[in-house]
NUKETOR-676392 format. One record per atom (N, C-alpha, C, O, CB): residue number from 1; chain; x, z, y. Coordinates in steps of 0.1 Angstrom, whole numbers, padded with zeros to 4 digits. Atoms other than C-alpha are relative to their C-alpha. Glycine has a CB too. Layout:
REM residues N
num  chaine  east  up  north
NUM  A  X  Z  Y
...
END
This chain:
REM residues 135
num  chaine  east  up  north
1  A  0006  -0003  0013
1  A  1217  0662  0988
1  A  -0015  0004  0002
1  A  -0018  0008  0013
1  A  0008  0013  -0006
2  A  0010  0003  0003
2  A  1184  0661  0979
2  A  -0008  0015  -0003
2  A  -0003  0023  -0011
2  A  0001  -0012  -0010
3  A  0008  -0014  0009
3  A  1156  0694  0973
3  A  0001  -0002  -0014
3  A  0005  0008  -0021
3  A  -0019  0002  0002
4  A  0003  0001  0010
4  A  1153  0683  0944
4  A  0015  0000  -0011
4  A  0018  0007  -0021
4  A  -0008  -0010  0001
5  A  -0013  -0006  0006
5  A  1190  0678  0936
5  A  0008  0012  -0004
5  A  0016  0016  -0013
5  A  0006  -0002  0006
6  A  -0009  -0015  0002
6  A  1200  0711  0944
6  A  -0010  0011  -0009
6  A  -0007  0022  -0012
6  A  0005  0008  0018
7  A  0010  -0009  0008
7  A  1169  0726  0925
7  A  0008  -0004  -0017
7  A  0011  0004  -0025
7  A  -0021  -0006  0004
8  A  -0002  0001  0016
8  A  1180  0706  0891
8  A  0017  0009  0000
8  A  0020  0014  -0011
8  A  0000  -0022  -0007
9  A  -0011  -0007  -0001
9  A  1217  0724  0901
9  A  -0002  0009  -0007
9  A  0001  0012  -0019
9  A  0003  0004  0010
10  A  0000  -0014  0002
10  A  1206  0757  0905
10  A  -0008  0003  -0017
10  A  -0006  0013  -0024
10  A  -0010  0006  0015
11  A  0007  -0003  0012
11  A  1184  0753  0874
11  A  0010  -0001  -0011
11  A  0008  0005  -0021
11  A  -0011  -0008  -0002
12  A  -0010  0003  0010
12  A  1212  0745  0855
12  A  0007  0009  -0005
12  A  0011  0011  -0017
12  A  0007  -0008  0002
13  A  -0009  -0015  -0003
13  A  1231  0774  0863
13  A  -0007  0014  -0015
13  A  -0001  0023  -0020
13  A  -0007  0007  0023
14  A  0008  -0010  0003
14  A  1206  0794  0843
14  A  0006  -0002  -0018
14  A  0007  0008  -0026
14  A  -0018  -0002  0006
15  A  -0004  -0001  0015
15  A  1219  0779  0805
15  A  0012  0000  -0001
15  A  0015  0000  -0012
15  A  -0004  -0010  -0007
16  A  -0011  -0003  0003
16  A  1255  0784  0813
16  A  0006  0014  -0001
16  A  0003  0022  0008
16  A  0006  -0007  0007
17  A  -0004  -0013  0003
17  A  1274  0814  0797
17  A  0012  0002  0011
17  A  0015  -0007  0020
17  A  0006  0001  -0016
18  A  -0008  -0007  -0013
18  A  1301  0836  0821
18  A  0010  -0015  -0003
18  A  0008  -0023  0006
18  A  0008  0021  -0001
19  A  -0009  0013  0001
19  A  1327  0805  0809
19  A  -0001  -0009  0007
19  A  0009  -0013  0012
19  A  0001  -0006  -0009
20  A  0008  0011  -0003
20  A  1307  0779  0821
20  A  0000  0000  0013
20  A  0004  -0009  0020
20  A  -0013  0000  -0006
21  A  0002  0001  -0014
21  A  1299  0793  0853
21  A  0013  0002  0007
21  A  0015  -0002  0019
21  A  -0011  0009  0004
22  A  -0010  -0001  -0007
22  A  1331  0802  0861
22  A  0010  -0016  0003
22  A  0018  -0019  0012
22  A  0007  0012  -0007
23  A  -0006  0014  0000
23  A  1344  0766  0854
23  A  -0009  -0009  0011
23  A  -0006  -0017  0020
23  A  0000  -0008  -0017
24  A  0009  0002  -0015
24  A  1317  0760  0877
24  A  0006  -0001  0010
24  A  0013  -0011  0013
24  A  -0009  0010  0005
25  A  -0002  -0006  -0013
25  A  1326  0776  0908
25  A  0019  0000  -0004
25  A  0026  0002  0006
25  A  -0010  0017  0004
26  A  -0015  0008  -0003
26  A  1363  0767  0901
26  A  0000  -0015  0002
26  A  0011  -0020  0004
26  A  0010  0002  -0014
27  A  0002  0016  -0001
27  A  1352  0730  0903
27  A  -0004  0000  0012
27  A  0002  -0009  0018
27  A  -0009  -0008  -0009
28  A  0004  0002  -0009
28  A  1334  0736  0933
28  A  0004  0004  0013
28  A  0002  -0003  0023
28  A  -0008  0003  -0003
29  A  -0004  -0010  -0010
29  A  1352  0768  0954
29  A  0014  0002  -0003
29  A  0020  0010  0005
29  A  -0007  0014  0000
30  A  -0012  -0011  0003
30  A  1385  0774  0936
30  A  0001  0010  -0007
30  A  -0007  0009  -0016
30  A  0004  0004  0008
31  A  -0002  -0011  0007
31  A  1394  0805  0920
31  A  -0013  0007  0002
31  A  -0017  0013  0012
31  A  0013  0008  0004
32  A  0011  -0009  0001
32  A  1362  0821  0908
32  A  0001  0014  -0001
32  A  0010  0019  -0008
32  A  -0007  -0004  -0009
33  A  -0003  -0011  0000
33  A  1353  0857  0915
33  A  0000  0008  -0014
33  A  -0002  0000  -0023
33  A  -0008  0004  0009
34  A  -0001  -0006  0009
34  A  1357  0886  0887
34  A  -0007  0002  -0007
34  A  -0003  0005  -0018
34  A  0004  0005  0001
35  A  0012  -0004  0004
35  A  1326  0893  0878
35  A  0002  -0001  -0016
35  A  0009  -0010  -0020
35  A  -0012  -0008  0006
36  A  0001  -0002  0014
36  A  1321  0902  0841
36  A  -0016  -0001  -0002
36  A  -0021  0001  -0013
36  A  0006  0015  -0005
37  A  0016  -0002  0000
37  A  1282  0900  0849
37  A  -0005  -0015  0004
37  A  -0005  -0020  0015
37  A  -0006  0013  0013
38  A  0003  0012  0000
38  A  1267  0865  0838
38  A  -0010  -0004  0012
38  A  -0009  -0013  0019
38  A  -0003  -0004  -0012
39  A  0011  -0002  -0010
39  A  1234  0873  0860
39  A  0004  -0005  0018
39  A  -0001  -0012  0027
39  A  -0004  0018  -0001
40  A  -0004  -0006  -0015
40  A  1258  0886  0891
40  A  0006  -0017  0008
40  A  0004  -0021  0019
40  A  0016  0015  -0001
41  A  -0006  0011  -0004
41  A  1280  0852  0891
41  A  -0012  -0007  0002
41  A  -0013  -0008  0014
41  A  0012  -0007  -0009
42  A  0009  0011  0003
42  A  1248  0828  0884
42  A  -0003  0002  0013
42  A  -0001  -0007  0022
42  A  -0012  0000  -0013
43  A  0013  -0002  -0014
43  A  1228  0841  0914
43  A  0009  -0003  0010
43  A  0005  -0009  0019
43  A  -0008  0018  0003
44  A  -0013  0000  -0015
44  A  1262  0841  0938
44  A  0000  -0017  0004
44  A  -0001  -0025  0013
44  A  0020  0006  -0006
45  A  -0002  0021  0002
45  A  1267  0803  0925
45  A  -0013  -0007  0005
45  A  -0014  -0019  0008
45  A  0001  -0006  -0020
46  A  0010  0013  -0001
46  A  1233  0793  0930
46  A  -0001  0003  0020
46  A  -0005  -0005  0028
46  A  -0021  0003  -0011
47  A  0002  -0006  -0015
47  A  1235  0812  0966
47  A  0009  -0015  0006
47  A  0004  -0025  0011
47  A  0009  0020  0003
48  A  -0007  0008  -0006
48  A  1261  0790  0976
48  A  0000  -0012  -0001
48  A  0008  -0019  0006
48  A  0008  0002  0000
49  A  0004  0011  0001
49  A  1249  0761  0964
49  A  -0008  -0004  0009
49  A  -0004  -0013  0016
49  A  -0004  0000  -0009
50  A  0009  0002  -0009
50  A  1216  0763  0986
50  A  0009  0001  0010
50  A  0010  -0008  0019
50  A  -0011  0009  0000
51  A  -0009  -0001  -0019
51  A  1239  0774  1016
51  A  0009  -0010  0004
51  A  0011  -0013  0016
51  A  0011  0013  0003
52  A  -0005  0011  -0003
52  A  1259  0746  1011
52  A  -0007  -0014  0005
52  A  -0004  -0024  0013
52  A  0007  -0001  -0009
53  A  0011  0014  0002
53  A  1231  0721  1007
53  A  -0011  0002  0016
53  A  -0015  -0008  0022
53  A  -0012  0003  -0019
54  A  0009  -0007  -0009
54  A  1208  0742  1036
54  A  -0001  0004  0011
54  A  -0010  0003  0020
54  A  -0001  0008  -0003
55  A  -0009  -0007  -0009
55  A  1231  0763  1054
55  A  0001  0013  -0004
55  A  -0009  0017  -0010
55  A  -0003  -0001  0014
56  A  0001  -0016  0003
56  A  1241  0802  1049
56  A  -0008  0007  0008
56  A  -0020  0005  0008
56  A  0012  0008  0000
57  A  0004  -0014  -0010
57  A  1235  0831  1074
57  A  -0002  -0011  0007
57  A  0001  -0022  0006
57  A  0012  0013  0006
58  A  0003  0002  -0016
58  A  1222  0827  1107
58  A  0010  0004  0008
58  A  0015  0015  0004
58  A  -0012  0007  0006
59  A  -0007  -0011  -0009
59  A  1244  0837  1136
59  A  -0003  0014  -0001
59  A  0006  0022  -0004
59  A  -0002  -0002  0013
60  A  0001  -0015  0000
60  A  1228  0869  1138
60  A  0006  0007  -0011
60  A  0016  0015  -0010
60  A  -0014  0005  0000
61  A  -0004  -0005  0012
61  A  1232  0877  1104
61  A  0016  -0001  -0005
61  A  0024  0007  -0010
61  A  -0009  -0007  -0009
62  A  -0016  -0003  -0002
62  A  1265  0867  1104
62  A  0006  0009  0007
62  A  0013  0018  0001
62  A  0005  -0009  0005
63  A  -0006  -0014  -0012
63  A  1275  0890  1135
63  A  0000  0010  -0006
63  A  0010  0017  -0006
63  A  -0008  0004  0013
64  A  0005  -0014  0004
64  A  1259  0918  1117
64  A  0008  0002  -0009
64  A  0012  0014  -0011
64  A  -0016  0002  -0004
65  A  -0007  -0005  0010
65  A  1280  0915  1088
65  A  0012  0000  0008
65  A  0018  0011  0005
65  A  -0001  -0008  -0012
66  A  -0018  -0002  -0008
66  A  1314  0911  1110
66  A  0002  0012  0006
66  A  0013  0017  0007
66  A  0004  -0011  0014
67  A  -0003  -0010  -0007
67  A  1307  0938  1128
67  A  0004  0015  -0004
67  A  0004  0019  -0016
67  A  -0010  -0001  0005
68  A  -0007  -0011  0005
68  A  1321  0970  1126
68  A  -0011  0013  0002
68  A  -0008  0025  0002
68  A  0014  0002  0010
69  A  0010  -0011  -0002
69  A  1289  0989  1130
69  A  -0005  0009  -0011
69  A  -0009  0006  -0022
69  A  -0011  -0006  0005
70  A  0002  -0010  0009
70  A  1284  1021  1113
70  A  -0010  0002  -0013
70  A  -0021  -0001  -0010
70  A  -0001  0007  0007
71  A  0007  0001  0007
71  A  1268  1025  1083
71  A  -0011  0014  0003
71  A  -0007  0024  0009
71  A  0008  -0003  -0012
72  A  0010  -0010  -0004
72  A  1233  1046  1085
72  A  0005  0014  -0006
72  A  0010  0015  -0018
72  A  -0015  -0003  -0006
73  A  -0006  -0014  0003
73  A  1243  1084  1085
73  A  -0014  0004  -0013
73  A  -0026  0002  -0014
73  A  0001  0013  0019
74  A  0010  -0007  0014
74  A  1231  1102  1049
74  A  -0006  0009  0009
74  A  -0001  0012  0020
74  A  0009  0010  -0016
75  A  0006  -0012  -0004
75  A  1206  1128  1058
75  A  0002  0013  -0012
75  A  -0001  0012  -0024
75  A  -0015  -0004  0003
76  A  -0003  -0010  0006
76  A  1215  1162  1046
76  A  -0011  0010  0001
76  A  -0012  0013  0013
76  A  0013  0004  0004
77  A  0009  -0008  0002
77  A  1187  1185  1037
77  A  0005  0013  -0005
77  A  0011  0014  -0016
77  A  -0008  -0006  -0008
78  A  -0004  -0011  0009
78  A  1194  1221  1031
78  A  -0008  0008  -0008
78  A  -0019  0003  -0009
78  A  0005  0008  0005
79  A  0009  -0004  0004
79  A  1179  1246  1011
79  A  -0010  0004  0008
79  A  -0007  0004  0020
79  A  0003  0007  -0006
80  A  0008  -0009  -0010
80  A  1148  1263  1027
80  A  -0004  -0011  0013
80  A  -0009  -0006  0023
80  A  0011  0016  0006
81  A  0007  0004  -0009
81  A  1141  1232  1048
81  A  -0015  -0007  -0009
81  A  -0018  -0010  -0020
81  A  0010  -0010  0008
82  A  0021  0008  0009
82  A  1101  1219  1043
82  A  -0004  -0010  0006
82  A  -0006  -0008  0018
82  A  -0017  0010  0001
83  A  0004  0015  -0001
83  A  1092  1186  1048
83  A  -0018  0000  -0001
83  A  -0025  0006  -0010
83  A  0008  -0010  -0015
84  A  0017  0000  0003
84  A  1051  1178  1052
84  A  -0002  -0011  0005
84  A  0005  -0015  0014
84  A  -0010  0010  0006
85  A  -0001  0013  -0006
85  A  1038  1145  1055
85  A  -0019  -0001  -0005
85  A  -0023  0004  -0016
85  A  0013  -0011  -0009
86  A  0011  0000  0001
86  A  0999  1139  1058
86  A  -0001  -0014  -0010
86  A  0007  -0023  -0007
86  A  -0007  0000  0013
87  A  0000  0011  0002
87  A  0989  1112  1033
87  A  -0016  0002  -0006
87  A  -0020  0011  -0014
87  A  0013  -0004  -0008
88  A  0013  0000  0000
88  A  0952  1103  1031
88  A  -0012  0013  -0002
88  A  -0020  0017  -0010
88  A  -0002  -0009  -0008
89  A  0009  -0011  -0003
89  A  0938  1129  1047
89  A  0003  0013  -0008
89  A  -0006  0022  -0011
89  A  -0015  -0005  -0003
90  A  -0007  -0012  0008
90  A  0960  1155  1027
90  A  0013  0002  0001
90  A  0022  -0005  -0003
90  A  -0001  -0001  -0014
91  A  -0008  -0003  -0004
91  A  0983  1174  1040
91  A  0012  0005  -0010
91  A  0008  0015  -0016
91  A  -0005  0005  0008
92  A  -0006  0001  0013
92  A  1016  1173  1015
92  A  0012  0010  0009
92  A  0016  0007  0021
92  A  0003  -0017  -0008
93  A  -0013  -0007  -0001
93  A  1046  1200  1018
93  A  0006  0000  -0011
93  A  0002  0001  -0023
93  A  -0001  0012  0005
94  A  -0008  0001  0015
94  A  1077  1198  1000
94  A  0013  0007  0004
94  A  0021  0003  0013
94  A  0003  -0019  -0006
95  A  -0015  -0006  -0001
95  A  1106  1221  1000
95  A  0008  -0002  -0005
95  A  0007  -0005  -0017
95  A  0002  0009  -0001
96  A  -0009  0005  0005
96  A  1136  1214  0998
96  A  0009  0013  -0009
96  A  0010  0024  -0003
96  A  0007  -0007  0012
97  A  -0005  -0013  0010
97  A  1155  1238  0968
97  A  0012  -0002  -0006
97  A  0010  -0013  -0010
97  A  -0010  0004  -0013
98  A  -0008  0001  0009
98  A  1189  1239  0949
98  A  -0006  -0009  -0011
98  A  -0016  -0007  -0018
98  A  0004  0012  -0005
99  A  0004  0009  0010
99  A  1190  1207  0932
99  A  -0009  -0008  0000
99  A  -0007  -0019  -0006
99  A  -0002  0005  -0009
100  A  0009  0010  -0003
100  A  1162  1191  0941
100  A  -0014  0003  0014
100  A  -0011  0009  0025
100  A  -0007  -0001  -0015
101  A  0015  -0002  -0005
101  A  1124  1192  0957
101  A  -0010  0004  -0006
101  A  -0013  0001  -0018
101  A  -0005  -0009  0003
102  A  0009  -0006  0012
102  A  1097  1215  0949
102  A  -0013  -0004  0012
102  A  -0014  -0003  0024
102  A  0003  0021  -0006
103  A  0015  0002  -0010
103  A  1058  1201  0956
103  A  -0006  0005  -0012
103  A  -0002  0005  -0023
103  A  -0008  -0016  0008
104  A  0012  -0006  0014
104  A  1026  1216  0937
104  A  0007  0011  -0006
104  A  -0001  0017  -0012
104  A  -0003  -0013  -0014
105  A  -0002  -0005  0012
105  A  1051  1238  0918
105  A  0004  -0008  -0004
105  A  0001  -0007  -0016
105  A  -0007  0004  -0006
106  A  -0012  0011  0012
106  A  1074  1210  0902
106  A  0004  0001  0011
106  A  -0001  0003  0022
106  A  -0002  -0017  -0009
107  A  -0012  0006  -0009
107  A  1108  1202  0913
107  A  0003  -0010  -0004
107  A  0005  -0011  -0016
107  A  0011  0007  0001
108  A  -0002  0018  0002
108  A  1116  1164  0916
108  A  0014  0004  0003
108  A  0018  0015  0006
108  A  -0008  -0015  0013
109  A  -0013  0001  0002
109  A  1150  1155  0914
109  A  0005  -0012  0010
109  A  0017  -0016  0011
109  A  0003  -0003  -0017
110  A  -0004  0006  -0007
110  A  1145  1132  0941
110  A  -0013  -0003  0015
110  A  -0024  -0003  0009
110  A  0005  -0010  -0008
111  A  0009  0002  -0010
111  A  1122  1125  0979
111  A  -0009  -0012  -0006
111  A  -0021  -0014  -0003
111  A  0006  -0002  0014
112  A  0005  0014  0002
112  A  1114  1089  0963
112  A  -0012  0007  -0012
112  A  -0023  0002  -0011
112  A  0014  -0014  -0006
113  A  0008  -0001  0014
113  A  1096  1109  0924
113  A  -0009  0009  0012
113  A  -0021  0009  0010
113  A  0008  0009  -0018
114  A  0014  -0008  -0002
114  A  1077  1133  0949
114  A  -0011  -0013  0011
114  A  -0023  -0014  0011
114  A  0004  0021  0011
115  A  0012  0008  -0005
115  A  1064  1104  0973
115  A  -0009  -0005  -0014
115  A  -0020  -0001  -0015
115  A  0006  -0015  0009
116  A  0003  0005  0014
116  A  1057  1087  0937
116  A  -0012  0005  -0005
116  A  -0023  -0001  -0008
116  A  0010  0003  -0009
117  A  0015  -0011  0004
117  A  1034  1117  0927
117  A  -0010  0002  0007
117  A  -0020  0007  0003
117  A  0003  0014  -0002
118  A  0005  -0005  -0015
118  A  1021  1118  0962
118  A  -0011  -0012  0000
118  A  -0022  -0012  0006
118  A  0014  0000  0015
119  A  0009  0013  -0004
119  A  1008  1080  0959
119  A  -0002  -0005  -0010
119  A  -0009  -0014  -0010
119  A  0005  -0011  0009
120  A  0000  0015  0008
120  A  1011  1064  0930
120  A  0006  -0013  -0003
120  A  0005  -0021  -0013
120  A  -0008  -0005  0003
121  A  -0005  0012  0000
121  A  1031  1040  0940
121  A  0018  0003  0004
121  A  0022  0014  0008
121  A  -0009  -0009  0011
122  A  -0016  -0002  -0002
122  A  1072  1037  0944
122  A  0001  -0003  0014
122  A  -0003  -0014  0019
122  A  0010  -0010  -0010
123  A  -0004  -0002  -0017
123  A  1083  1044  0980
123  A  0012  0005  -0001
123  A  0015  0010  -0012
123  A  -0010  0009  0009
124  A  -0016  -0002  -0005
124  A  1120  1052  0996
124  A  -0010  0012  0006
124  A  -0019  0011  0015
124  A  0010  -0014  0012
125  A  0003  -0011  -0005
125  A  1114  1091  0995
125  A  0003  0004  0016
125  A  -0006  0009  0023
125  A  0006  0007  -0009
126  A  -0003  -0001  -0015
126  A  1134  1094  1032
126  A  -0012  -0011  0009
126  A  -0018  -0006  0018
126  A  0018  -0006  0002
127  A  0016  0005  -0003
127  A  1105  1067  1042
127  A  -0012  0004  0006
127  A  -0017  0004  0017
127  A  -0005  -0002  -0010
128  A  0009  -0004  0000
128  A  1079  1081  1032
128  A  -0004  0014  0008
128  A  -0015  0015  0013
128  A  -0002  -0002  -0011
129  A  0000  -0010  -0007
129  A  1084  1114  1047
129  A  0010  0001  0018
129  A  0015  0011  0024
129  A  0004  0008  -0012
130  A  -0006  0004  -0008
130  A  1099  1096  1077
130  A  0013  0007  0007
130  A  0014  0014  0017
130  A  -0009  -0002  0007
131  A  -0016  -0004  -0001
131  A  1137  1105  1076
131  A  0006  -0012  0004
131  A  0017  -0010  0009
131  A  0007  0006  -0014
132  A  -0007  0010  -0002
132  A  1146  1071  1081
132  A  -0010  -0014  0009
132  A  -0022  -0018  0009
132  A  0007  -0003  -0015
133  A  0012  0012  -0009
133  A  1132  1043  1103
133  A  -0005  -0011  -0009
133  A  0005  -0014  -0016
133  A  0007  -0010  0016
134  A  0001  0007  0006
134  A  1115  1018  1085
134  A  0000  -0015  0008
134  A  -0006  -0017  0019
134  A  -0010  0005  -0006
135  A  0000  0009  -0010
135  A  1122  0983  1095
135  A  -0008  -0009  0004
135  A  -0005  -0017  0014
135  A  0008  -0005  -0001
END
């Protein structure tokens, strides 16, 4: 199959209602999955389209999913712990409080709204205040 073949596919994908696609991927795979979400099936269908046409996973990526390896441990913050993270040349503390995070005097309701306030920009609050490794 052809780039181009599997592009006019996948494009196609995009004017059929949940009916449609599911008569799809019963033509193509057999019993199509449950999904009630026209978006969720479209994007799966076009996935496997390319992977058929392409190839899927890599080995690695395969392994990684077979494997039985733990999922990343939550981090548990208690009250009265303080977090500080330098961010351009300004040194930011944030305690942790019942219910949320308090910086400046506000309490966020999450690490991700005080990086947010902190930058400007949307960041993975554990991230940004390096709780979690970034990859």
């Amino acid at each position: 199959m052809t780039d181009a073949e599997v592009e006019t596919q996948v494009r196609a994908l995009s004017c059929m209602n949940i009916a449609q696609l599911r008569e799809e991927w019963r033509r193509r795979y057999g019993a199509p999955p449950t999904f009630r979400s026209t978006d969720l099936l479209s994007r799966l269908l076009a996935w496997r389209i390319q992977a058929d046409a392409f190839g899927g996973f890599d080995k690695r990526t395969l392994a990684l999913l077979r494997s039985e390896r733990a999922p990343p441990r939550r981090i548990q913050l208690a009250p009265g712990a303080r977090l500080a993270r330098v961010w351009r040349g300004i040194r930011h503390e944030v305690d942790v409080v019942d219910g949320g995070y308090r910086h400046n005097g506000t309490i966020y309701r999450s690490l991700s709204e005080v990086a947010r306030s902190i930058t400007g920009t949307r960041w993975n609050g554990l991230k940004f205040f390096g709780l979690r490794e970034q990859p």
